[in-house]
Structure formats: structure tokens, C-alpha cells
C-alpha positions as CSV (number, residue, x, y, z in Angstrom):
1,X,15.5,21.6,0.6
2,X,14.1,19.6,3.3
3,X,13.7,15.6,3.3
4,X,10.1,15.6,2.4
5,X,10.2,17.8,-0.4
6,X,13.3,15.7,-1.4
7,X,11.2,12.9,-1.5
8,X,8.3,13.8,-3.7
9,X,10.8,15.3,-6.3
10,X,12.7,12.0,-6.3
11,X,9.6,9.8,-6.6
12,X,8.0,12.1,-8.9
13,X,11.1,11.7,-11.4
14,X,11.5,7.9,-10.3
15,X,7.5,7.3,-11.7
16,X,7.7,9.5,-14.5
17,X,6.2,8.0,-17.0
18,X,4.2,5.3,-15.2
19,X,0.3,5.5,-14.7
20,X,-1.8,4.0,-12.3
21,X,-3.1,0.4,-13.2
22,X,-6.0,0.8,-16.4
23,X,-5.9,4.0,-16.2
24,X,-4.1,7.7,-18.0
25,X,-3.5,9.2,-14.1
26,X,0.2,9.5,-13.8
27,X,1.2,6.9,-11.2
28,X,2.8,9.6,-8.7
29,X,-0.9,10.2,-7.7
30,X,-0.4,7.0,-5.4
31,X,3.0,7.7,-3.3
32,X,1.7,11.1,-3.0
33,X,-1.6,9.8,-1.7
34,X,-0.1,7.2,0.5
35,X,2.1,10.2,2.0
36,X,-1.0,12.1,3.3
37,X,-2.6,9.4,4.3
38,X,0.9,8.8,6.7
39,X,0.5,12.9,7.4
40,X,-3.0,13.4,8.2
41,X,-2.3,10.0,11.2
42,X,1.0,12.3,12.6
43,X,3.5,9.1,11.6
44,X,6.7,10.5,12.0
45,X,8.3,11.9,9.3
46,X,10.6,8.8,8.0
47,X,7.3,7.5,7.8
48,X,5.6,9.6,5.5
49,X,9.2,10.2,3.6
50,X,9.2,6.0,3.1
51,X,5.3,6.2,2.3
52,X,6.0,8.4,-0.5
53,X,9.0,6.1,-1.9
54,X,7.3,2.8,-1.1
55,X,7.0,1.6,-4.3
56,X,10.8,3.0,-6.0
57,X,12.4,-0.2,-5.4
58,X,9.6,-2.6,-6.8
59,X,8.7,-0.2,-10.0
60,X,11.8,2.0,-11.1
61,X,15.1,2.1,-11.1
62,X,16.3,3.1,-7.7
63,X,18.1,1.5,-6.1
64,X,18.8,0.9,-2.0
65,X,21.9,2.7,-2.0
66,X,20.0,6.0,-3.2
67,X,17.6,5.8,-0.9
68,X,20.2,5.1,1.7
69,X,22.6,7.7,0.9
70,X,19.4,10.7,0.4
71,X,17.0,9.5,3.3
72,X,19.0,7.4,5.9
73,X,19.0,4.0,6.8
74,X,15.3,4.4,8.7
75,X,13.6,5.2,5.5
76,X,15.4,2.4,4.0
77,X,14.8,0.0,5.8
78,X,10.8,0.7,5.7
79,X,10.6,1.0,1.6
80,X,12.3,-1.9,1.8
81,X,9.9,-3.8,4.2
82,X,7.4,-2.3,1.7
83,X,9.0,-3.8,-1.3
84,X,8.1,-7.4,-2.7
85,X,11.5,-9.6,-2.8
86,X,10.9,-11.5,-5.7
87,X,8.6,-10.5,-9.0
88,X,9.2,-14.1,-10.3
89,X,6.7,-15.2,-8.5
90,X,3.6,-16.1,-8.6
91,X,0.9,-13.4,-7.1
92,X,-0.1,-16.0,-5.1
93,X,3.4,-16.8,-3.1
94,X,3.9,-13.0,-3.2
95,X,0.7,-12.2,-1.6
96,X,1.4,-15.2,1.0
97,X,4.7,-13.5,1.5
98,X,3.4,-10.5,2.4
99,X,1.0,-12.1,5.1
100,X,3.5,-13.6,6.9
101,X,6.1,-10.7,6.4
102,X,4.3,-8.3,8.0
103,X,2.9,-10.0,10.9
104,X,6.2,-9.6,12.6
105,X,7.6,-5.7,10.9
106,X,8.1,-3.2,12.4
107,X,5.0,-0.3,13.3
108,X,7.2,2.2,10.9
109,X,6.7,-0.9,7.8
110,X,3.1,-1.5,9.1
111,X,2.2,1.8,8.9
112,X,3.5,2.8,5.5
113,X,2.6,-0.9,4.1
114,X,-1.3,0.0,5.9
115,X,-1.2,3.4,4.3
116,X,-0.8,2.1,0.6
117,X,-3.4,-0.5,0.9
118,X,-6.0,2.3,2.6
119,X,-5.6,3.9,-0.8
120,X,-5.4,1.3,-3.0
121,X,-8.6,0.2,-1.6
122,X,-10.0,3.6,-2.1
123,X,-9.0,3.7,-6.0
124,X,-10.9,0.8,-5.8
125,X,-13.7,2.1,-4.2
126,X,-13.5,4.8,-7.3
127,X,-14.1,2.3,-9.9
128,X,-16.5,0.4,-8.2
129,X,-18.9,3.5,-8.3
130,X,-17.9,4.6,-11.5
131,X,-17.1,0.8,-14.1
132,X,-19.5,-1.5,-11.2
133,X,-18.2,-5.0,-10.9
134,X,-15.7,-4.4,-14.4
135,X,-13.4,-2.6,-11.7
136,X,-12.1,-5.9,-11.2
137,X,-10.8,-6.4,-14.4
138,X,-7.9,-4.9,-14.5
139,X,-6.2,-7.3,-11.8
140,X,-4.9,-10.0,-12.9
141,X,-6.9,-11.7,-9.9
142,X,-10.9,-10.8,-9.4
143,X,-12.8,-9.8,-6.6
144,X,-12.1,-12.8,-4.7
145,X,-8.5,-13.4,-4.7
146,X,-8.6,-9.6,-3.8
147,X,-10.4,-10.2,-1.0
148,X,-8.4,-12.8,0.7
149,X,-5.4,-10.8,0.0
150,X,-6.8,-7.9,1.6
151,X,-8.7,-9.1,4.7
152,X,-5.2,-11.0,5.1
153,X,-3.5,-8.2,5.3
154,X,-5.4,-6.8,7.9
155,X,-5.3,-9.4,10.4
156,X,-1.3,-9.4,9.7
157,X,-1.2,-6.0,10.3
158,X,-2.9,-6.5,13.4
159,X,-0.9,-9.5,14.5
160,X,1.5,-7.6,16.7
161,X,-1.2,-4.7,17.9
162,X,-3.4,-2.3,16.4
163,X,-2.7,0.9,15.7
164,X,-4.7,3.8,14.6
165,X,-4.2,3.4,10.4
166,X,-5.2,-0.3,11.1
167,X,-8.9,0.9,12.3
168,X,-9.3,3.1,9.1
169,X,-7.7,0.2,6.5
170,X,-10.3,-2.6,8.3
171,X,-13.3,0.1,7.7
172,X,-11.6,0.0,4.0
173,X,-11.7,-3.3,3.7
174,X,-15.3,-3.3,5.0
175,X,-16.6,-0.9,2.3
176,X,-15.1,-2.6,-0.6
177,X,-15.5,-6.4,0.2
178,X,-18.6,-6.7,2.7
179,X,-22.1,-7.1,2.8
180,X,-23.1,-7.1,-0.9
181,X,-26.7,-8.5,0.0
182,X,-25.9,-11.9,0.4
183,X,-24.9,-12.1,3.8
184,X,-21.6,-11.5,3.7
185,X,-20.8,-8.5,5.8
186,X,-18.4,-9.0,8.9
187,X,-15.2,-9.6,7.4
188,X,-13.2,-9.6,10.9
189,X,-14.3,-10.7,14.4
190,X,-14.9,-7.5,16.6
């Protein structure tokens, strides 16, 4: 079995019996998605394996030594760069933690940390179109908070250099949190 299909069988049994947030769609739907958005922009393949287990370390049981000893130390260290270090805190410092963190990763972490926002934002994008401004009720911070965190993470994505998944999160980030009639379109400085 090669390393990719390794990976989806291990996250698939890793998120077994998680679902994505408010919602009955097994949870797998996400590192899946997240793995073809890292396809469909040619990231190499540690890349997409990493995009697929991004979230093993923060929501399951695995743990690094797994990951090490089935997909290498590369792929390690990028779910790891993907994973929050401490749940004990507040969203807040988390989210803060993650601005800073990733203004300095490496373009393997940005791109598989890029990747899961593009389609968390699209998941958003769903409920937006289908539950209107509710969507925002299942985070545990509304539309606003959302929005810092997210145009935040563009512009430390973009600290070190663009890259091609950057372009595609910013449009992203566009659709979901811009002009909404009341002037406030033009998130980021072009």
C-alpha cells in the first residue's frame, strides 16, 4: 500500500466516530477535503499525506510517534506545525498563537495549515447559503471573532511570501467576510 492510501485509512479509523462541527457528516469529510485541495495545487506528496492527518494530533488519539514511525519525520513535523499546542487555552491565545506561529513555518506547514482553512471557509460558505447568518452559531465565537481570526491568518500566511494556495484562501476569505452592503469589502490591501 502506498503512503497516501496509508494515510486516509489511518485518518479515516483515527476520526471514526467524529462529525463535523453541528452537523451528522462524519468528520473524515474534512482531512479528505483538505488533501485534494493540497492535490489539485501539485504540493508534494508529504504535503497532501500531512493535509490529510492534520488534525490526528489535536482530535484523536494518535500520537507523534505513529505518525513518525508510518509517514517519516517530514510529515511529522507539518501535522505538527498544524496542531494547536495547548487546548487549555483560551480561543483567543490559541488563535493569537497561530498568527504568530505561522508567520515564520515552513511553505510545507503553510500550505497544509492554508489548505484546511480554504475548506473550512468553504463549509462555511455552505451554511451561509443554506442556515443565513445562524451558520455562525455553532462557534463558540460569531462572525466577528471569525473574521479577525481568519483575515489574520492570511496576512501570516503571507508574511514570508505568497504562494499559490494563499491567492485562493484570500479569495475565501473575501467571499465569506466582505462586502455585505455596508461598505465593508476589501479585507486586505492589494
Amino acid at each position: 500500500m502506498n503512503k497516501l492510501d496509508q494515510a486516509i485509512e489511518f485518518t479515516a479509523k483515527a476520526h471514526r466516530s467524529q462529525y463535523r462541527k453541528g452537523t451528522d457528516i462524519p468528520y473524515i469529510s474534512h482531512p479528505y477535503g483538505v488533501g485534494m485541495i493540497l492535490m489539485k495545487a501539485n504540493c508534494k506528496e508529504e504535503v497532501i499525506i500531512a493535509g490529510i492527518l492534520h488534525d490526528t494530533l489535536e482530535d484523536t488519539e494518535t500520537t507523534e510517534q505513529e505518525i513518525l514511525d508510518l509517514f517519516g519525520p517530514e510529515v511529522l513535523m507539518i501535522v505538527q506545525g498544524c496542531t494547536e499546542p495547548n487546548k487549555d487555552e483560551s480561543w483567543e491565545v490559541r488563535k493569537k498563537h497561530t498568527h504568530e506561529f505561522l508567520k515564520g513555518a515552513a511553505l510545507s506547514i503553510r500550505e497544509a495549515a492554508c489548505a484546511d482553512k480554504i475548506h473550512n471557509l468553504r463549509s462555511i460558505k455552505v451554511d451561509l447559503q443554506t442556515m443565513g447568518e445562524k451558520a455562525w452559531d455553532k462557534f463558540k465565537r460569531g462572525r466577528e471573532q471569525q473574521k479577525w481570526y481568519y483575515t489574520g491568518i492570511v496576512e501570516s500566511l503571507g508574511h514570508s511570501g505568497n504562494f499559490p494556495l494563499l491567492a485562493v484562501l484570500r479569495t475565501e476569505v473575501e467571499e465569506v467576510f466582505g462586502d455585505r452592503g455596508d461598505g465593508s469589502a476589501g479585507l486586505f490591501e492589494t
